[in-house]
N, C-alpha and C positions, 0 to 999 in steps of 0.2 A: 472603872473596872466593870466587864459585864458581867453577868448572870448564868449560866445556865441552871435549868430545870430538865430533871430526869424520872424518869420512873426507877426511885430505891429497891423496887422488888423483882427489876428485871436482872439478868446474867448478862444479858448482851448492853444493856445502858450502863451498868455498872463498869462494865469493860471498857466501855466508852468513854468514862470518863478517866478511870486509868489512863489508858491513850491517852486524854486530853490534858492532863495533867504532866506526864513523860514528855510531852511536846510543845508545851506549852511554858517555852522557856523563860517569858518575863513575866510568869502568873498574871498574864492579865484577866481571866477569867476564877467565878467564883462559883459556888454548886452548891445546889437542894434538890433535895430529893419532893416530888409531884406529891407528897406524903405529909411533907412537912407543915409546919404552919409557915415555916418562913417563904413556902414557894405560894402560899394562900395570899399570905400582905405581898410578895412582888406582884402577883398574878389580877390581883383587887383594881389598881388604875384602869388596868385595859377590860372591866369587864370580867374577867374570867375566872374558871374557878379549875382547880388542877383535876375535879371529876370530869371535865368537860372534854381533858385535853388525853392521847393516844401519841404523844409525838414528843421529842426532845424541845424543849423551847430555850429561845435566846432573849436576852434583855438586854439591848446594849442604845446606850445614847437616846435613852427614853423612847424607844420602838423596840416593839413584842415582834423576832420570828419564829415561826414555826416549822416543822417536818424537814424537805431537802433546803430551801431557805436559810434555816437555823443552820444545818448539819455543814452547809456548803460556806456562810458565813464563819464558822468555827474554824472550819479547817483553814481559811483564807489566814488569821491568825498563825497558825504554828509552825514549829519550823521547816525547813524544804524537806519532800519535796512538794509538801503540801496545800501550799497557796496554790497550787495549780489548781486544785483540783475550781477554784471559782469561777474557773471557766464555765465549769456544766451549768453555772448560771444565765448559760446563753439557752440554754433548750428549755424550752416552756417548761414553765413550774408543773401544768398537769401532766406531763410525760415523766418529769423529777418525780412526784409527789405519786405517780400511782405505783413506782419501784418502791420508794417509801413506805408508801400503806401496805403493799404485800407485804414488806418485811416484818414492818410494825405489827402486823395483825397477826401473825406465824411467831411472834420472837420468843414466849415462852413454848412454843412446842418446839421452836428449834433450838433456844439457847440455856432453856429452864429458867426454874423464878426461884427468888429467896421466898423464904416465911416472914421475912422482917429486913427491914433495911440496915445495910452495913454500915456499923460507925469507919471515919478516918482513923487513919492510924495518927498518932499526935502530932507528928511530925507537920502533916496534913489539912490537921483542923481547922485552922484559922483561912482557909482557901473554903470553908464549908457555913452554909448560912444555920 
């Protein structure tokens, strides 16, 4: 099972992971919020720490990705028509990664932020670190 790590206090990661949750029909993927302790112990092997990071992260098959990497990797996962999109893994990661960072760097002026990270609904929870 992989990992993702998100920022719990963003609108637009939250959404995100909705989406990825709707579409991700053999729950192969599992989620923490960059807030948690539980994304501190994933994030501890490779170095890292969740203040460090601005970006949705992946853990899958003992390798950390990060930004369009992760985002493009994720999507590769769920159902049609979305594997497609791992194509854009052909166009350099710094042409991927600075559409990225604009977004990431803008997401709460454009998508707004919580004051606290939102629990799963129960149904949910057990897909949640």
């Amino acid at each position: 099972m992989a990992t993702i790590l998100f920022d719990g206090l963003c609108n637009l990661c939250n959404g995100s992971v909705r989406f990825i949750i709707a579409n991700d029909r053999a729950a192969r993927f599992r989620f923490a919020s960059l807030q948690s302790a539980a994304a501190r112990a994933a994030l501890a092997p490779f170095g890292r720490s969740p203040e460090s990071l601005e970006s949705i992260v992946l853990i899958d098959g003992g390798r950390l990705f990060e930004r369009s990497d992760a985002a493009l990797r994720i999507a590769a996962e769920l159902r049609a028509p979305w594997p497609l999109a791992r194509a854009f893994l052909a166009v350099p990661s710094e042409l991927r990664d600075a559409v990225y960072d604009a977004i990431a760097r803008n997401r709460y002026r454009l998508f707004g932020k919580r004051d606290f990270c939102a629990l799963p609904a129960p149904d949910l929870a057990r897909r949640f670190l």
